[in-house]
KOLDO-463959 format. One line per 4 residues: their letters; for each residue x, y, z of N, C-alpha, C. Coordinates in nm, 3 decimals. Last residue first. Layout:
N
a	X:Y:Z:X:Y:Z:X:Y:Z; ...
//
This chain:
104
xxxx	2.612:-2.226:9.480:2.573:-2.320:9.669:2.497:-2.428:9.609; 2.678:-2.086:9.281:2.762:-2.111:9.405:2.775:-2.228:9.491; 2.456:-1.964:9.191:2.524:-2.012:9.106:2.628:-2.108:9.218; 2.466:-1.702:9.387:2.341:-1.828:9.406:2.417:-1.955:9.294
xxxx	2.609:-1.510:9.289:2.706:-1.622:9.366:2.572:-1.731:9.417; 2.476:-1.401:9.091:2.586:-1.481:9.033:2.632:-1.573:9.156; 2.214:-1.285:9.042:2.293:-1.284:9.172:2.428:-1.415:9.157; 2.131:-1.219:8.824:2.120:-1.115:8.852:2.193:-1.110:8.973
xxxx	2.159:-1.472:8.684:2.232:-1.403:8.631:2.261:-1.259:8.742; 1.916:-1.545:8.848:2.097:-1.594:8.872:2.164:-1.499:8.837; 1.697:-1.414:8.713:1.780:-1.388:8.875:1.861:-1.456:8.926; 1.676:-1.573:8.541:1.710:-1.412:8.490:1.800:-1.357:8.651
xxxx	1.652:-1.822:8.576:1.792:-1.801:8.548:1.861:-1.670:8.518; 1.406:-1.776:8.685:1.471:-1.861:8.759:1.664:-1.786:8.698; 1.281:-1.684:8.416:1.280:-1.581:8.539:1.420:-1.652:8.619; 1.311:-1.969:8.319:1.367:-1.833:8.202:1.376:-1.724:8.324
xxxx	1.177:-2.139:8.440:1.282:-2.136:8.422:1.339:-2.009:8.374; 0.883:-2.060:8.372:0.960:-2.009:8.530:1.099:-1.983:8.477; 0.869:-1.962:8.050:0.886:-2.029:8.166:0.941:-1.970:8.247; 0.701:-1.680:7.898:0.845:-1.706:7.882:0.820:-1.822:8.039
xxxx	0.517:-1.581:7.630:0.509:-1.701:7.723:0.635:-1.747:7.752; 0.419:-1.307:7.484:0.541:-1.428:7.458:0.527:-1.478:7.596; 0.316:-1.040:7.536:0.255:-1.087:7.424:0.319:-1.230:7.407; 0.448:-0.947:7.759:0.464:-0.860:7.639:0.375:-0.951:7.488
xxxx	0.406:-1.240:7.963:0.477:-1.100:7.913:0.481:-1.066:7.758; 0.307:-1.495:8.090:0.292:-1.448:7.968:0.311:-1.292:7.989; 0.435:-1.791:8.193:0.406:-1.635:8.219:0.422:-1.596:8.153; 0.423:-2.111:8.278:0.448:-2.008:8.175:0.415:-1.862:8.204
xxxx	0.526:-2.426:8.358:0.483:-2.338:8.414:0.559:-2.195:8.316; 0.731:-2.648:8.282:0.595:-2.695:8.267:0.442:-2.567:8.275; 0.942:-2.561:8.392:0.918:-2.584:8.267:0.783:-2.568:8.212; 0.973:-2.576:8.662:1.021:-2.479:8.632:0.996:-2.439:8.447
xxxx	0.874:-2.839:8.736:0.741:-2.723:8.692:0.801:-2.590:8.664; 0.905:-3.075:8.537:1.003:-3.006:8.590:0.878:-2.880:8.588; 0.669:-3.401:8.706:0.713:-3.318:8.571:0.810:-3.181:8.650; 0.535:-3.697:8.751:0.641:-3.614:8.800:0.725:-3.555:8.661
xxxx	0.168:-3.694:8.719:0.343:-3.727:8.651:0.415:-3.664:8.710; -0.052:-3.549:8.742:-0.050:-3.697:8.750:0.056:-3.722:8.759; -0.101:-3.350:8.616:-0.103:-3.422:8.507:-0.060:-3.556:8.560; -0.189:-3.162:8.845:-0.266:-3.140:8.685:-0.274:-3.279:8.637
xxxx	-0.037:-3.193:8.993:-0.161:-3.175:9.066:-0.250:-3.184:8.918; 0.213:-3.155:8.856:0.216:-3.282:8.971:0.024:-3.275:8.926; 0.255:-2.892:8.930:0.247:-2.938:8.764:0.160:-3.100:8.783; 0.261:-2.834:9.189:0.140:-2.754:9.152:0.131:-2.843:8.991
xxxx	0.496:-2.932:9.197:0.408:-3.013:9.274:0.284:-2.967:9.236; 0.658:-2.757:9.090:0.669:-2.926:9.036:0.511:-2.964:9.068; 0.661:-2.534:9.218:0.641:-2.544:9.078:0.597:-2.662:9.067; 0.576:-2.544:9.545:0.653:-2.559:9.432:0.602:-2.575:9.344
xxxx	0.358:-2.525:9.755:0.489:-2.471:9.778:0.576:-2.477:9.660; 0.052:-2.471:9.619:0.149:-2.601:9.599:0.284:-2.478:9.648; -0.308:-2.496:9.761:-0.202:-2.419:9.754:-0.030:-2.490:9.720; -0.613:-2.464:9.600:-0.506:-2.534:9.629:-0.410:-2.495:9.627
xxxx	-0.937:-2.441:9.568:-0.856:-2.400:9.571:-0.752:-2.438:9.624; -1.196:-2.606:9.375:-1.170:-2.626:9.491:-0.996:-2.523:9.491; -1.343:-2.692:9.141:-1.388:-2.588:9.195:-1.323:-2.528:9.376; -1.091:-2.845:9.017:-1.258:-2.886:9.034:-1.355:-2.785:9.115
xxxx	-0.874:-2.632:9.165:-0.900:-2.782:9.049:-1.061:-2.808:9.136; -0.703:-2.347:9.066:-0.837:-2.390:9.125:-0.881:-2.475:9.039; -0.401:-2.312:9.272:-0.512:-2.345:9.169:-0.654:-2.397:9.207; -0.128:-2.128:9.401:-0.271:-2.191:9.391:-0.315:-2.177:9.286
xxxx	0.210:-2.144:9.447:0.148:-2.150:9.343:-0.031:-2.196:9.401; 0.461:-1.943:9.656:0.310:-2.116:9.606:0.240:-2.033:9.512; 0.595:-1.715:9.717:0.599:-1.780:9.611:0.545:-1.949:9.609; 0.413:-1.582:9.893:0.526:-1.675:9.959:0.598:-1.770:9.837
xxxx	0.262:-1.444:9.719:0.417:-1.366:9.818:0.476:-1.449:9.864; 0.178:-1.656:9.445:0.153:-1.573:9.608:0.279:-1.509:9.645; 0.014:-1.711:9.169:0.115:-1.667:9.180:0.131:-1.606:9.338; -0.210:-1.911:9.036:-0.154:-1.744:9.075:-0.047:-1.739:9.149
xxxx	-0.248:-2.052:8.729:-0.241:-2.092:8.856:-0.221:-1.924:8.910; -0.563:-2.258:8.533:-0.430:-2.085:8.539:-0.394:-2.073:8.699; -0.703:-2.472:8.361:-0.660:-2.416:8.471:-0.546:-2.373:8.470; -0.810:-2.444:8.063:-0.865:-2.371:8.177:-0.811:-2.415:8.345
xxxx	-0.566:-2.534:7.923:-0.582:-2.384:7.923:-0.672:-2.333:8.055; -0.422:-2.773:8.017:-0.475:-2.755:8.005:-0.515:-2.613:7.993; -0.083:-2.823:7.909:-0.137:-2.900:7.917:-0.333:-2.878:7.910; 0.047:-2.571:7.897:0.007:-2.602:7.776:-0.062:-2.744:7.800
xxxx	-0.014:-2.345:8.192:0.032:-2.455:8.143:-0.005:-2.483:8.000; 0.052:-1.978:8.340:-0.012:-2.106:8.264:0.064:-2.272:8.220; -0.001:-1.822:8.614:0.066:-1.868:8.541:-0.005:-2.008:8.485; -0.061:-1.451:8.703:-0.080:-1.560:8.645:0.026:-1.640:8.588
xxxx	0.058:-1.266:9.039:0.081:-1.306:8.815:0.052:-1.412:8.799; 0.049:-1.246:9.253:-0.045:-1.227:9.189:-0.053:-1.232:9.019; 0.386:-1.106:9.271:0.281:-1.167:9.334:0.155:-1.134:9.300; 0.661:-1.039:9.023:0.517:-0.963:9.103:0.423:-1.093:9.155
xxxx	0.935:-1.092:8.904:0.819:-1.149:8.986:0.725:-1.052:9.024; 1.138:-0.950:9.029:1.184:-1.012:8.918:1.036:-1.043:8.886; 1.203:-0.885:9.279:1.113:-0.754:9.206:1.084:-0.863:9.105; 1.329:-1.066:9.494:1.412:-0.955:9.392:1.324:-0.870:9.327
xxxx	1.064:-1.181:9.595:1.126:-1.077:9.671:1.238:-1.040:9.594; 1.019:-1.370:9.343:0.912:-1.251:9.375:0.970:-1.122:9.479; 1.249:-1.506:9.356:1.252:-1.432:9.253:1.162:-1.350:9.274; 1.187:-1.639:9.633:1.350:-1.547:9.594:1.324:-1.425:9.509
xxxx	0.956:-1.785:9.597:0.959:-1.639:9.665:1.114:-1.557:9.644; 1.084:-1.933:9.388:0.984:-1.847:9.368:1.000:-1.750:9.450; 1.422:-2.055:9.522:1.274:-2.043:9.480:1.218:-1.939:9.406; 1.668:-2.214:9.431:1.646:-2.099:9.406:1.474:-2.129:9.435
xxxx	1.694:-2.484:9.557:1.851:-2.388:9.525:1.790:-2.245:9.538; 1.483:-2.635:9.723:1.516:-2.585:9.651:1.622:-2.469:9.616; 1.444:-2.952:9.877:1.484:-2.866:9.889:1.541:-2.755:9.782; 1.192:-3.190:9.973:1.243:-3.077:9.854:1.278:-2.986:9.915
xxxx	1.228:-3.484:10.123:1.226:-3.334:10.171:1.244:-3.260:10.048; 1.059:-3.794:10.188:1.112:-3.668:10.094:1.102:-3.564:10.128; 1.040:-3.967:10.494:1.030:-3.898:10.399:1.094:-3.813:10.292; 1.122:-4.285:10.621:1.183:-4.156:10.601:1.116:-4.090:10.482
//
């Protein structure tokens, strides 16, 4: 039997509220030169070793870097106004924004 991830809130949620724009960079503090982008279906691609890669989730795109099962709602940064705010920080801007996701 396999692992299924199933996620409360995704990416594409927060890219289809506006919250998000598709095509926004996102960084890690692990390595600077790889920057992931950001898609409409909210995946994350990167480009490891010259090769492009598409991760349905935060985690799994963090996964692809460092080897480790890491929280990629964390691990993953977007840089606004000059300040590097985590997924997480968007993730909980659009709870706030839909209170009954909070819910399920």
């Amino acid at each position: 039997m396999g692992y299924i991830e199933i996620a409360d809130v995704t990416l594409q949620m927060i890219i289809d509220a506006g919250i998000i724009l598709p095509g926004t960079s996102v960084y890690n503090s692990v390595d600077e030169n790889i920057v992931g982008v950001l898609n409409e279906d909210g995946s994350i691609t990167l480009d490891i070793n010259g090769q492009l890669k598409n991760f349905p989730y935060p985690s799994g795109a963090a996964r692809a870097i460092v080897n480790l099962s890491v929280n990629g709602w964390i691990f993953w940064k977007i840089k606004e106004n000059n300040l590097f705010n985590t997924l997480k920080h968007y993730k909980d801007l659009y709870l706030k924004l839909n209170p009954l996701k909070n819910k399920i």
